[in-house]
N, C-alpha and C positions, 0 to 999 in steps of 0.2 A: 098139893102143889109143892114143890121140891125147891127149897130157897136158894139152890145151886141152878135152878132154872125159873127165873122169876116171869118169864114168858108164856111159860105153863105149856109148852109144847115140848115134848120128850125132841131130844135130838139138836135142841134149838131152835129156835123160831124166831120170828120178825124181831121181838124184845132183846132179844140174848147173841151171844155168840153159838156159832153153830159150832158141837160136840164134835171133837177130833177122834177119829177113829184110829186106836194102833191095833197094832197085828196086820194078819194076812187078807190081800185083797179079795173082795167077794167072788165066787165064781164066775162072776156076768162079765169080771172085767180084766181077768188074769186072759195071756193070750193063750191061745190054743195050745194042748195040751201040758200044760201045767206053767209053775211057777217059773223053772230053767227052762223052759221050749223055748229057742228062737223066735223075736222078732221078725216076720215076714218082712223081708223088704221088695219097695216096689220096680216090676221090671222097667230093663233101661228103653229110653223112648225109640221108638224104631225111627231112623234117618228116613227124611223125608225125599221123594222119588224125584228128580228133576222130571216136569212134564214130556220134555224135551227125550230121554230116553221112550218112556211112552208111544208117545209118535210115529219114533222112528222103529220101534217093534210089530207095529200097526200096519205098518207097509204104506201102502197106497190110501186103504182108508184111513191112516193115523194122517198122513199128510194132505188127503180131502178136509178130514177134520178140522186140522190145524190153519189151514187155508181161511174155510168158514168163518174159525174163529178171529182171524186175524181181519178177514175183509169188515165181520160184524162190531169189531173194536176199535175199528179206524186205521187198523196198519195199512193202509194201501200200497206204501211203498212207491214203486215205478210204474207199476199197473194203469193207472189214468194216462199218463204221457205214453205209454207203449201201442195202447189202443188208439189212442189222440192219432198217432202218428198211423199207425194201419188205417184207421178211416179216411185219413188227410190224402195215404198212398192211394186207396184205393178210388176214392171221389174222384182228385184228377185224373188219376190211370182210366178210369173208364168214361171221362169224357175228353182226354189228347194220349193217344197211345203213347206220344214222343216223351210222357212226363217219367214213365217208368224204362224209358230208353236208358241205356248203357253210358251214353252221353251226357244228358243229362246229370244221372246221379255220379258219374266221377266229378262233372263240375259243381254240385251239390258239395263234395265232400270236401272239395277245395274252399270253394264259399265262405264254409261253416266258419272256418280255422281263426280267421282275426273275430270275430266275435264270440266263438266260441273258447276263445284266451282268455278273452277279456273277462266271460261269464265265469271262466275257473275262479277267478280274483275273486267275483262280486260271492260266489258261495260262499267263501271263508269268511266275510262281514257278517251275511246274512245269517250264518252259523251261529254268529255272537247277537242275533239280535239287531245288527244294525243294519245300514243303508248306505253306501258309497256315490254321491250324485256326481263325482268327478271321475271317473273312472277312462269316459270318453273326450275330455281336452286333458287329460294326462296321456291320454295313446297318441293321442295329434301333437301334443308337445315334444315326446319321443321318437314320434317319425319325423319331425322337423330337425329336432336335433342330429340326428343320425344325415339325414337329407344334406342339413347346412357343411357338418361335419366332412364329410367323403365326398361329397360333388363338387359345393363350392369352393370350401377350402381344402381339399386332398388328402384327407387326413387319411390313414389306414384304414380300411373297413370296418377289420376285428377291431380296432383302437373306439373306431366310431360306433361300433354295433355295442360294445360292453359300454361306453360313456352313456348313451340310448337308454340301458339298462337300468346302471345302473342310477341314474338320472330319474328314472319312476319310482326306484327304490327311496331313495332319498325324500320323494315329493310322499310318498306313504309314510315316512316314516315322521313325516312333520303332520302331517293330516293325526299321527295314531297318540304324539307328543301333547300336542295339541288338546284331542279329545281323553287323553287315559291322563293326563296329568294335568292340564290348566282345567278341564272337568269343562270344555264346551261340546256341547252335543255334536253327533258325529252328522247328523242334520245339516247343521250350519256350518259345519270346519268344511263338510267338502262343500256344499253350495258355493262358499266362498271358494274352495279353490276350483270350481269348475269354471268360475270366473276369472279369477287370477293366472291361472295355467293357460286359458285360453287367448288372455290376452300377452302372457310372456310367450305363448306358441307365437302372436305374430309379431311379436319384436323378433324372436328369432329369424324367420323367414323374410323379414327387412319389407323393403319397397317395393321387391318381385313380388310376394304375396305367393310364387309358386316354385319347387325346384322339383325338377324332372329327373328319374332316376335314371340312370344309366342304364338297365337290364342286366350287365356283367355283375354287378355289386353282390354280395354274400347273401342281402335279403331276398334279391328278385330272385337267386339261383334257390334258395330254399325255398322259394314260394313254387317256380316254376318248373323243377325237376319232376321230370317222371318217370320211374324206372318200368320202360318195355317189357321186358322181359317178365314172362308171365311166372317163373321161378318166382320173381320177387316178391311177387304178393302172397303168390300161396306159402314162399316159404316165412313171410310174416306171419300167415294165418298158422302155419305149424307151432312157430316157436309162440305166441301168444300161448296157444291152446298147453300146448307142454309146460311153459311156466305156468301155469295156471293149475296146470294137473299137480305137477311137482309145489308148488308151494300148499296145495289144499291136502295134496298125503303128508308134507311137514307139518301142516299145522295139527293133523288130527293124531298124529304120534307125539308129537309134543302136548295134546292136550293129553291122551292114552297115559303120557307117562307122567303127569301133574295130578290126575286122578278126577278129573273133570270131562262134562261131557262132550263127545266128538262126534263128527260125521261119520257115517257109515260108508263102506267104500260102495255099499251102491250108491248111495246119494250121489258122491263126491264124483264115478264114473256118469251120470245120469248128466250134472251138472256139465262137464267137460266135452261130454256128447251133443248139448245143446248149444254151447259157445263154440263148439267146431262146427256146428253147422250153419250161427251165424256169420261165423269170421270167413270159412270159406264158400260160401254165398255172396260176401263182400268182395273176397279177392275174384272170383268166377266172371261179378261184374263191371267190377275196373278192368280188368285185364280184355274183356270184351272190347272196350274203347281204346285205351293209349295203356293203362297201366296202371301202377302204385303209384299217388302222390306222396312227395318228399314230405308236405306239410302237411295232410295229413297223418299220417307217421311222426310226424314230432308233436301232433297235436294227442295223440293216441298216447305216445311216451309221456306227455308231460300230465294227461290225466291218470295215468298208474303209478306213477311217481307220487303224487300228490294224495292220489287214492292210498295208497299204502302209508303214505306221512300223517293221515287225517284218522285210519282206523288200525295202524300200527305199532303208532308211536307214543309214549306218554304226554309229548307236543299234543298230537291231535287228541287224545281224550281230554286235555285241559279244555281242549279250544270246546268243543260239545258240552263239557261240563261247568263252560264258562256260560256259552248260549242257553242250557237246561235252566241254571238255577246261581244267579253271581257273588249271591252270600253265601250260599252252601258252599262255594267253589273257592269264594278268599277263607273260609273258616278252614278247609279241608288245607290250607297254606300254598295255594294256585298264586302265583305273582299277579293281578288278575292287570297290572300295568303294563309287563311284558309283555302278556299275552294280545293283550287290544295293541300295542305299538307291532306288536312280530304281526299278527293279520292284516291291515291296513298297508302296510310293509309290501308283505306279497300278495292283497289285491292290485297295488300301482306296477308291482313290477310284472305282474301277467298283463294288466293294462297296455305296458310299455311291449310288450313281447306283441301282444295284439296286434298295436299302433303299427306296429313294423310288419306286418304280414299284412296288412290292411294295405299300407303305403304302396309294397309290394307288389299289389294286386291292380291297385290303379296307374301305379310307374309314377307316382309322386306322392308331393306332400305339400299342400296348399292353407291357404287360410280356411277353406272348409275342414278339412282332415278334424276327425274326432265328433263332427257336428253332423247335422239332420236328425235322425232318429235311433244314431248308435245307442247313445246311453239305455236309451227303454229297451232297445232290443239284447241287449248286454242284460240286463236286471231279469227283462221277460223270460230271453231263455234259462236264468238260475232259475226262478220263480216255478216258470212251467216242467223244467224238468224235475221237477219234485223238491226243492229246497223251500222249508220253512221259512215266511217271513218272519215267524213270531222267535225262530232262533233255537239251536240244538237240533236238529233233522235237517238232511243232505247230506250227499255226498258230489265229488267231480263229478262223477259221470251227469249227473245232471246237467251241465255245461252241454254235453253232447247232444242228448236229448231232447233239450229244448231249443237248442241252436238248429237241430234238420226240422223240428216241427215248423218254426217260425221262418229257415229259407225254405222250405217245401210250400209251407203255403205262400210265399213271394212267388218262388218258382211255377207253383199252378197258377196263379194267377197272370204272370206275366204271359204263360202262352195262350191263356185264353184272351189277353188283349185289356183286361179289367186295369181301371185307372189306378193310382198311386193312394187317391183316397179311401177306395175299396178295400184295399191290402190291410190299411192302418184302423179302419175299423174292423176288420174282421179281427185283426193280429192283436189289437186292444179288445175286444170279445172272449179270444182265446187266455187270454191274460186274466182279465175279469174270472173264466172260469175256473182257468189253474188255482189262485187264490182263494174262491167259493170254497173249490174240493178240498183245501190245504186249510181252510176256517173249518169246514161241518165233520173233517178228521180231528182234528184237534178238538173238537166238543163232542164226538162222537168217544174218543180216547177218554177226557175227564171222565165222563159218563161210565164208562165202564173202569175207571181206577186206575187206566195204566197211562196218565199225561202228567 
């Protein structure tokens, strides 16, 4: 045993220090071919495939695929309210031929328009996760005001219709004060002001309790316009479809030239070809009856406007990215104050736009105005057209969508003679199920990773 290794194991063992070997490293561990041979280094990692190109190389079955995937992940999208609505046309249509008349649905499309304002308002809360319960004595408050304003005391229309305005503006933006900075739930701020608005609506409207519109006024003439002429609808239905064409070849050059992925121009024609044949299928059958309504058209205007502010703008991704997730969203430096005061803001003033096409429709503005079943059916149609209660999912168009669902089924109802109770449990039914499919997507989504 070797007193330099007291261990007694050659090389070093347990006891000792293990023996430092100099010189050259053994064969087993020099790299390949010899001592100077290059280090292999490892190849660079190959860029991973956006699915999304994929798909669209796939053709028809990459987008059957993608379909699949999306129905078995929870994306539903628009899909439930679209079919909602085909079943709803087609039930009355085949038991009162007159429901799918020409007549009919232009005054559908009229209908829709105060409630379907008001529902634009209610998405943008809903987006963040909240709940607006004043939305319907802020529109009766603003058609009151505007009512008092120009009839009784003579004020200028335009003077009256922007005070109207922005008078809901103000009442949102004390409701958003309120909840994003005194920190009271948006629950209670508007409770209380569906009370408070409703009772200043009838201070304003005094002793009468009712003022009767003139029919001349700025609002009845927006409400009641209809352009004859059959040019006018079709040529709305061109210019939609062409804006629509033209901004979707902009957006996919502009993504072409960022280096991100785009639409295909078949898509993009595919697409275009499908919204020209709903748009002029619509213009075919208004123009059947009397024509294009004016409000209609501005209710159309104010959902592409807003649709383009919600998925255009670095505004609208706050607002989604406030509803997804509210810490991620002040950490990422979202003013998360502004953004709850600017939404509550313009739910009252869509409210107020409502209020006034409502007024319009009835040729005044009473101690009712705002009341009966507005507010549910304001919420019902965000809800039903696809807008998430849970907050982050929707868009405008859902105002639309669930505003014809819920007047179509008033509409069949009413000619089949069925009572007032009838309507309101089926139309709370229909309500019940939009939110079922809008809970078992959302747990369908967690489930598969993408909620």
């Amino acid at each position: 045993m070797s007193e330099n290794n007291p261990g007694g194991a050659p090389g070093g063992g347990s006891g000792g220090e293990p023996e430092r070997r100099h010189g050259p490293l053994p064969e087993d561990s020099m790299p390949l071919g010899g001592v100077n041979a290059p280090v292999p280094v490892a190849p660079e990692a190959t860029p991973a495939v956006d699915p999304r190109l994929i798909v669209r190389q796939e053709g028809i079955k990459g987008y059957l695929g993608e379909f699949r995937r999306r129905m078995s992940s929870g994306e539903l999208g628009s899909l439930p309210v679209v079919l909602a609505l085909i079943v709803i046309w087609a039930v009355f249509g085949s038991l009162n031929s007159s429901f799918l008349s020409a007549q009919n649905l232009s005054n559908l499309s009229q209908q829709i328009v105060g409630t379907g304002m008001i529902a634009i308002g209610v998405v943008f809360v809903l987006l963040l996760g909240e709940i607006d319960l004043s939305v319907g004595s802020v529109s009766g408050l603003c058609a009151a005001i505007f009512a008092v304003l120009n009839v009784t005391n003579g004020v200028n229309q335009w003077l009256a219709l922007i005070t109207a305005i922005v008078g809901g503006a103000v009442v949102g933006a004390i409701h958003g004060i309120f909840f994003a900075k005194v920190g009271v739930p948006a629950f209670v701020v508007t409770l209380a002001g569906n009370l408070g608005w409703n009772g200043l609506m009838l201070q304003v409207l005094g002793t009468n309790g009712t003022v009767n519109l003139s029919g001349k006024d700025i609002v009845s003439r927006l409400y009641s316009t209809i352009y004859g002429q059959q040019i006018a609808g079709y040529g709305v239905a061109a210019i939609g479809v062409l804006l629509f064409l033209f901004a979707s070849l902009i957006d996919a050059r502009r993504r072409q030239v960022a280096g991100v992925p785009s639409r295909p121009l078949a898509d993009i024609v595919l697409r275009t070809v499908l919204l020209a044949i709903v748009a002029f299928l619509a213009a075919y059958t208004l123009n059947q009856y009397k024509g294009l309504p004016l409000a209609l058209l501005i209710f159309l205007i104010f959902i592409v406007v807003l649709d383009f502010v919600l998925r255009r703008t670095a505004y609208g991704r706050q607002v989604f990215a406030l509803g997804g997730n509210i810490e991620g969203a002040r950490r990422a430096g979202i003013n998360v104050s502004w953004i709850r005061i600017s939404v509550f803001t313009i739910c009252s003033t869509m409210a107020a736009v409502g209020g006034l096409f409502l007024a319009a429709q009835i040729q005044s503005a009473s101690q009712t105005s705002g009341g009966g079943n507005l507010l549910m059916n304001a919420i019902a149609a965000a809800v039903i057209g696809g807008t998430s209660l849970f907050g982050g999912r929707g868009k405008t168009w859902s105002a639309l969508l669930g505003a014809l669902v819920i007047a179509s089924i008033q509409s069949g109802m009413n000619i089949e003679g069925l009572s007032n109770a009838i309507q309101f449990m089926i139309t709370g039914a229909v309500l019940l199920a939009a939110v079922v499919v809008d809970s078992l997507a959302r747990r369908t989504q967690k489930a598969a990773g993408r909620a």
